[in-house]
N, C-alpha and C positions, 0 to 999 in steps of 0.2 A: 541851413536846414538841420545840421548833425548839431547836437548838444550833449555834450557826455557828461556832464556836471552832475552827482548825486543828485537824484530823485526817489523818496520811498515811496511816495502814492502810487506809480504805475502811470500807465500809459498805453495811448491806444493809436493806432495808426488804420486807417481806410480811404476809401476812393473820394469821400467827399468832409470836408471840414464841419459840419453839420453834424456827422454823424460820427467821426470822430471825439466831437465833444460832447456828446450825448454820453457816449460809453463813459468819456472820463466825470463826466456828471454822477454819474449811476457810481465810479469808483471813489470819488468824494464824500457820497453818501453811506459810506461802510462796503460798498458791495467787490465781490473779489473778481479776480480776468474773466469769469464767464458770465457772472452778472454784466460785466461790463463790453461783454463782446455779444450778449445778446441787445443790451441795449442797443447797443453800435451798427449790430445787423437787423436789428428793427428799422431805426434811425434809416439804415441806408435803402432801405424798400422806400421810400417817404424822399430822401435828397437825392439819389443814385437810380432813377426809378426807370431808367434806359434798362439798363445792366441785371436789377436784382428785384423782387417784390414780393407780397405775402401770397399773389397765388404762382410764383416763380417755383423750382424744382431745386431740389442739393445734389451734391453738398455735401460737406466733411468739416468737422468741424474737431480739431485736430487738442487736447489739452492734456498738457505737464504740470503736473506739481516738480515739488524739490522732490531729488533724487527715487523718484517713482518713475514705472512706466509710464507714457504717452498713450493716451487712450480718442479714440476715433468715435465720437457720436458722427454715422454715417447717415445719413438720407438721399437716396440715388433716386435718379431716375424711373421711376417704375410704369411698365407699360400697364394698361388695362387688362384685370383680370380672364379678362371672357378671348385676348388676342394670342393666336398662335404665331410664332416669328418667322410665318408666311405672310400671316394679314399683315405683321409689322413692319416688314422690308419694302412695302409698297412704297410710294410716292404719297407725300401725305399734303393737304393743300398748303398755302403760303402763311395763309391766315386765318381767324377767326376759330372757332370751338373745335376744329377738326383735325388742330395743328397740336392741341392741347393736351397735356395728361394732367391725370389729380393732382395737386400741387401741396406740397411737402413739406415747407421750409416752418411753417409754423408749428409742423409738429417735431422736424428737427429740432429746432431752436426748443420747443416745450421741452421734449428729452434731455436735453442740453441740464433745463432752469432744474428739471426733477433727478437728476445725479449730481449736479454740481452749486447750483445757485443758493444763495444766502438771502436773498432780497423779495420782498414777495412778485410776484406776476406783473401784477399791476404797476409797482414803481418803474420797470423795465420797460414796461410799453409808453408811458406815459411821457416821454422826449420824444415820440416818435409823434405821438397825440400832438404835442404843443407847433411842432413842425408840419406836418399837415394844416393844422388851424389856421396857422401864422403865417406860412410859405418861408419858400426858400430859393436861395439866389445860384440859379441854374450854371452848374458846371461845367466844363468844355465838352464831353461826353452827352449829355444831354439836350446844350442847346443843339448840336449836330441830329440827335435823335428826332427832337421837336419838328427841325426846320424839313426831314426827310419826310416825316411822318404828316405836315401841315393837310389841313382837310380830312385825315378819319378821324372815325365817329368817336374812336375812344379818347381822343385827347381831350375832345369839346366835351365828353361825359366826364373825363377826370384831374382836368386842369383847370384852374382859372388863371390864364395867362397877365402877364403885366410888363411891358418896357419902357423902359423909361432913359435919358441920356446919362449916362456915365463918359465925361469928355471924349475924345472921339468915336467912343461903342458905345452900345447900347445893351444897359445893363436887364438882364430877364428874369424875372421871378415870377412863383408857380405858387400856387395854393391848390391845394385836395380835400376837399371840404369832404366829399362822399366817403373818401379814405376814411379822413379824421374821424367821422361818426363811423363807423367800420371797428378802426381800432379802438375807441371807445368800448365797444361793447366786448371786442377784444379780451381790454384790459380789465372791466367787468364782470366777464364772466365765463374767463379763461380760456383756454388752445382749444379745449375740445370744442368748445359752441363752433371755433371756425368752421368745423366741418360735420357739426352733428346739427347745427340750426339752419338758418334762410341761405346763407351763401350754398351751401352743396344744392338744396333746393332748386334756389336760380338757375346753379351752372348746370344741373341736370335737365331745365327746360330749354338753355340753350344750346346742350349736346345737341349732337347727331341722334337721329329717331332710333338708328339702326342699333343704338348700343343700350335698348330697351333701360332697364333700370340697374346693368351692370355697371353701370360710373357713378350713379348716388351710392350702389354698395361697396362699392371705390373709394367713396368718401368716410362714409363709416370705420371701413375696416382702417383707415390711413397707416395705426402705429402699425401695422404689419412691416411696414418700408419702413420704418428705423430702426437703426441697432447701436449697442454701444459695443464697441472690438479692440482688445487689445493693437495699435499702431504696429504695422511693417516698421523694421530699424532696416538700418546697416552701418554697421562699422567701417571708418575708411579712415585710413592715416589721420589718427588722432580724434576724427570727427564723427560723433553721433549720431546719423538722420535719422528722424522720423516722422513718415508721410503717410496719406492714406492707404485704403485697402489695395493692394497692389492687381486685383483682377478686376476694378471698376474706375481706376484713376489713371495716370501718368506714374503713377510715384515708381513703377520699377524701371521705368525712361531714367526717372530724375536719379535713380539710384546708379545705375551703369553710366551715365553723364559723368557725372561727379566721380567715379572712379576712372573713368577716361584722362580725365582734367589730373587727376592723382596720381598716376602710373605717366605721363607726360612728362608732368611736373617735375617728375623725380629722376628724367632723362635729360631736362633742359628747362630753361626758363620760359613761364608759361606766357610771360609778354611778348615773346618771339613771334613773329607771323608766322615761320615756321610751325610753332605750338598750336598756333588758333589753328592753322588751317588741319595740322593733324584732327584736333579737337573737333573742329569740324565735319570732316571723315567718319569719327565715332561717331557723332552726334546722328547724323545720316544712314548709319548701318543699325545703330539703335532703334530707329524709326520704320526702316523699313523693317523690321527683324520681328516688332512689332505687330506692323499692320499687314505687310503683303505675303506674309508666309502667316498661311496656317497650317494648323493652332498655336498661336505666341500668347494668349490672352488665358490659357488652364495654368493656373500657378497650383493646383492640388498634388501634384507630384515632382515638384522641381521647388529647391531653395533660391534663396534671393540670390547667394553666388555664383551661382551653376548659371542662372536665367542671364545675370550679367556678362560674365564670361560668354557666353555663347551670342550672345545679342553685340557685341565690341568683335565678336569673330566674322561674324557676317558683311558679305561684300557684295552682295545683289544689287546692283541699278534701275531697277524698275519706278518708275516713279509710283508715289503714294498718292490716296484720292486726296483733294484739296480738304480742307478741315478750317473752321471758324466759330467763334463760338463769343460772345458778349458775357461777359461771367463779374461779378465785385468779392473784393476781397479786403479783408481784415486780419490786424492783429491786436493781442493785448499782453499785457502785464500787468501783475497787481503788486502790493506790499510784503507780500510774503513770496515771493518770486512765480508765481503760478504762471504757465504763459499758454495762451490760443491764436491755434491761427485758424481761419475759417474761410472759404468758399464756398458760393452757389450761385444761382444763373434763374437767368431769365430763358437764356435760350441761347439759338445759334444768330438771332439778328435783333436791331436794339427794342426794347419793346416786344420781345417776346413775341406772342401769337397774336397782338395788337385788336386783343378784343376785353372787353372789360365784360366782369358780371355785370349785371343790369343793377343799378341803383347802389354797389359797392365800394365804386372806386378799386378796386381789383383788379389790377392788369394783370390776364391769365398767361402764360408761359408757353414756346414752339416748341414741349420737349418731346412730340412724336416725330420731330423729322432726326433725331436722332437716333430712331430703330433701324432707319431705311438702311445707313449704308456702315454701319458701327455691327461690332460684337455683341452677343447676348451675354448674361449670365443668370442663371437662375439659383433662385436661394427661395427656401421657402415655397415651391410650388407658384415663382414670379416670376417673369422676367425681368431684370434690370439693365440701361442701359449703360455703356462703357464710355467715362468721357475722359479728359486730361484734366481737370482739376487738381491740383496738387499742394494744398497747402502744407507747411515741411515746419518741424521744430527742432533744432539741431543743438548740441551741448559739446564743446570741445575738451581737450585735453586738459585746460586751466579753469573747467568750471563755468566759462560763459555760455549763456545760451541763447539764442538766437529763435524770430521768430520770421517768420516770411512766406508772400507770395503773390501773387499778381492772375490776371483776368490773359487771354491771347490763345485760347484752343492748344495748339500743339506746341507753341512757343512757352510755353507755361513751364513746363518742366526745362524744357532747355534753358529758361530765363532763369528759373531758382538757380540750377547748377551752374552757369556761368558764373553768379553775382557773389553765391558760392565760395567759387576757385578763385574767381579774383582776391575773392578778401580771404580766405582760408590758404590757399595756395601761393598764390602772388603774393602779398603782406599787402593790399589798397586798404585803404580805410573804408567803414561800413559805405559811407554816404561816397565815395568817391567807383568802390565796388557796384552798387546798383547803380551810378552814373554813365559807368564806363561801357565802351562799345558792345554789343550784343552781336550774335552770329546762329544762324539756324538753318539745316539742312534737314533734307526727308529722304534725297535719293544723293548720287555721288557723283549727279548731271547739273544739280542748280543750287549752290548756296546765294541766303541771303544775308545782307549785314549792315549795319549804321556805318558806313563810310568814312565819315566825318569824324563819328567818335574812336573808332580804330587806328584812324590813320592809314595814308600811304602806302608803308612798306607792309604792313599785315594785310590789306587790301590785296595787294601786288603777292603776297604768299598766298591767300586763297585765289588767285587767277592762274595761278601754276597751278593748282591744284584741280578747280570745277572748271569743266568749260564754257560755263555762265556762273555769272557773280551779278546780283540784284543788289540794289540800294535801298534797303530801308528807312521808315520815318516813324514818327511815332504815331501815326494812327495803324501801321501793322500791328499794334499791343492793344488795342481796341480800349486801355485803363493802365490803373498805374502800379507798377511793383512797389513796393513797401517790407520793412525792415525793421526789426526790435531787437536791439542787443543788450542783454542782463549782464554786467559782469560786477564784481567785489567796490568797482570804479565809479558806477553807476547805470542808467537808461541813458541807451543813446538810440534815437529814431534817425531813417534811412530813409528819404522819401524819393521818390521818381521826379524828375525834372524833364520829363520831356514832353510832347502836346499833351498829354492825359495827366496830371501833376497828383503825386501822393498826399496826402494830409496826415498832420500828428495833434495829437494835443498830451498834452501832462496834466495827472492829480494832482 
């Protein structure tokens, strides 16, 4: 899977091969990492269509030039104008229009093409076009979605199913014919029509009555929920990070993680079970530090140091509410070293809110039951909600720089900072560092962990340590981590190998 060998074209890595090489299609074509990571996040609403979709919600979309700041086009969660976060904390239904908010990713991605992109609109969408038309050969993530999902309405409105024998399986591919005519007009006649022509129309008639004509003005108003923001860093022995907004992501978890992993390191060798299970310990008091003490989530008056420090000092046992979330992720690199890492979601389960606009192909997104039992934060006279999304762009001491992130709710930021340490800390190699065992905790009563890939005696250190020890598999990751490393040497891609498998391709 790892190839280090000089490549100057760039390369893209995401959750499904489709759309991986969409992106690198689009960097073939002259276009640079954010041409190529819109194309890839288009692509992936069209192959990945469990996980992520054009009426799904962001998202961060995280992009480095050389020796520049990291800058963060954000698109969050935003609740409905007209809700107080009385009405939002409710219980909100399972499915269908009342699980949904206005959906964003299109006009993230737009912001994205109008600061950063070289290629016009249209070339970008148009892999996404030809994949919709043509169908695509359903991914491990998806056939599991399909099979759960068999019998609603929206599949029979947005699929045309097809299986056929592949020697002992039976291989499934999908066509999205309503999509492809969708993104057509898309790619014709730009981001705004998404949401200034017939789609907001539709989704307005099939709102809830109650929310009168505040969710078509929802749709209007969209670019209000995007911004572009100088990236959160943090320096830490030798290494750069930089993640999303630190009051609506993961990224100040993923930041105190990784200095956890750092200050270990440097007392003993981090392959020690010993080390993990320390590591583990942190990981746990980071989380709950987080979520079960308020307020952990106002970063207005606290630095990134201060917040970590204090979050690695904490030893509360409480356990934390469960957390899940279906999210796809990308990276890219271009010719001139530019590198993106991007996340966004459909929701907390696959298929989102598993209701489609009417004659769209538009699978709309669950992102209201993420007000109920999450933080607020308000920007602009909005509510936004708080999720763990954390794609991370990091640059070391010698110049390399690194692109990463993965889908798995709270495991998201623990997985970057593992994969991390392993290879920053430990000396693993890229592809051998995202291979290697993972471990995650939330209180300092239950870690979980791959078993198998840890081994034994690291196992046997964290059972001295938790009084319960769980075994993971890789459907705890719900998708797959993925990895880009730039250095002098060349592009070397990092893919996941475990049930949910990452995709690369090269220019």
């Amino acid at each position: 899977m790892t190839d280090a060998s000089v490549n100057p074209g760039g390369a893209i890595t995401a959750s499904s091969q489709e759309a991986a090489d969409a992106g690198v299609h689009v960097l073939r074509a002259g276009g640079n990492a954010v041409d190529g990571a819109i194309a890839a996040a288009l692509a992936t609403c069209v192959a990945d269509p469990s996980n992520a979709g054009l009426g799904g919600y962001g998202g961060f979309m995280l992009v480095k030039r050389r020796d520049e700041p990291a800058l963060c086009i954000q698109f969050p969660l935003c609740a409905p104008s007209h809700a107080s976060p009385e009405m939002l904390a409710r219980e909100h239904p399972g499915s269908g229009p009342g699980c949904s908010s206005v959906p964003n990713v299109v006009g993230g991605l737009a912001r994205a093409a109008r600061e950063f992109a070289t290629l016009p609109w249209a070339t970008l969408v148009q892999p996404a076009i030809d994949l919709a038309r043509n169908g695509v050969v359903a991914n491990a993530p998806t056939r599991r979605a399909l099979e759960a999902c068999r019998g609603a309405a929206f599949v029979s409105e947005c699929f045309v199913l097809h299986e056929q024998p592949a020697g002992r399986d039976t291989r499934l591919t999908f066509r999205q014919p309503a999509l492809a005519a969708t993104l057509e007009s898309l790619a014709a006649r730009g981001p705004a029509w998404f949401y200034e022509g017939p789609l907001g129309r539709a989704a307005q008639q099939a709102w809830p009555s109650a929310t009168g004509n505040t969710m078509r003005d929802d749709w209007l108003r969209q670019e209000e929920t995007v911004d572009a923001v100088v990236a959160p860093t943090l320096e830490c022995d030798g290494l750069c990070i930089s993640a999303a907004p630190l009051d609506l992501t993961g990224s100040a978890c993923l930041f105190a993680m990784y200095t956890a992993a750092s200050r270990i390191a440097a007392r003993m060798d981090l392959t020690d079970g010993k080390a993990i299970a320390e590591l583990a310990g942190a990981i746990a008091s980071v989380w709950h530090y987080r979520f079960a003490v308020a307020p952990r989530n106002d970063f207005s008056k606290v630095d990134v140091a201060e917040w970590v420090d204090a979050a690695l000092a904490h030893d509360r046992a409480t356990p934390v509410l469960p957390d899940r979330s279906h999210t796809a992720h990308l990276n890219a690199v271009d010719a001139e070293g530019t590198m993106v890492a991007l996340t966004f979601t459909h929701g907390h389960v696959p298929f989102g809110g598993r209701w489609a606009i009417p004659g769209s192909g538009v699978i709309m997104n669950a992102g209201m039951h993420n007000f109920t039992s999450s933080a607020l934060v308000e920007r602009h006279g909005r509510w936004f909600g708080v999720s763990n999304m954390t794609p991370t762009l990091a640059v070391d001491a010698e110049g390399s720089r690194f692109a990463l992130g993965c889908p798995g709710a709270r495991r998201i930021p623990s997985n970057i900072a593992i994969a991390l340490a392993w290879h920053r800390l430990a000396g693993y190699g890229l592809q051998q560092a995202v291979s290697a065992g993972r471990i995650h905790a939330e209180d300092h009563m239950r870690v979980s962990c791959e078993t198998t890939r840890l081994g034994p005696g690291r196992v046997e250190a964290l059972r001295r340590r938790f009084p319960c020890v769980e075994d993971e598999t890789g459907e705890s990751y719900y998708g797959p981590l993925t990895a880009i490393r730039c250095a002098s040497s060349g592009i070397e891609l990092a893919l996941d190998d475990r049930l949910f498998n990452g995709f690369g391709a090269r220019a």
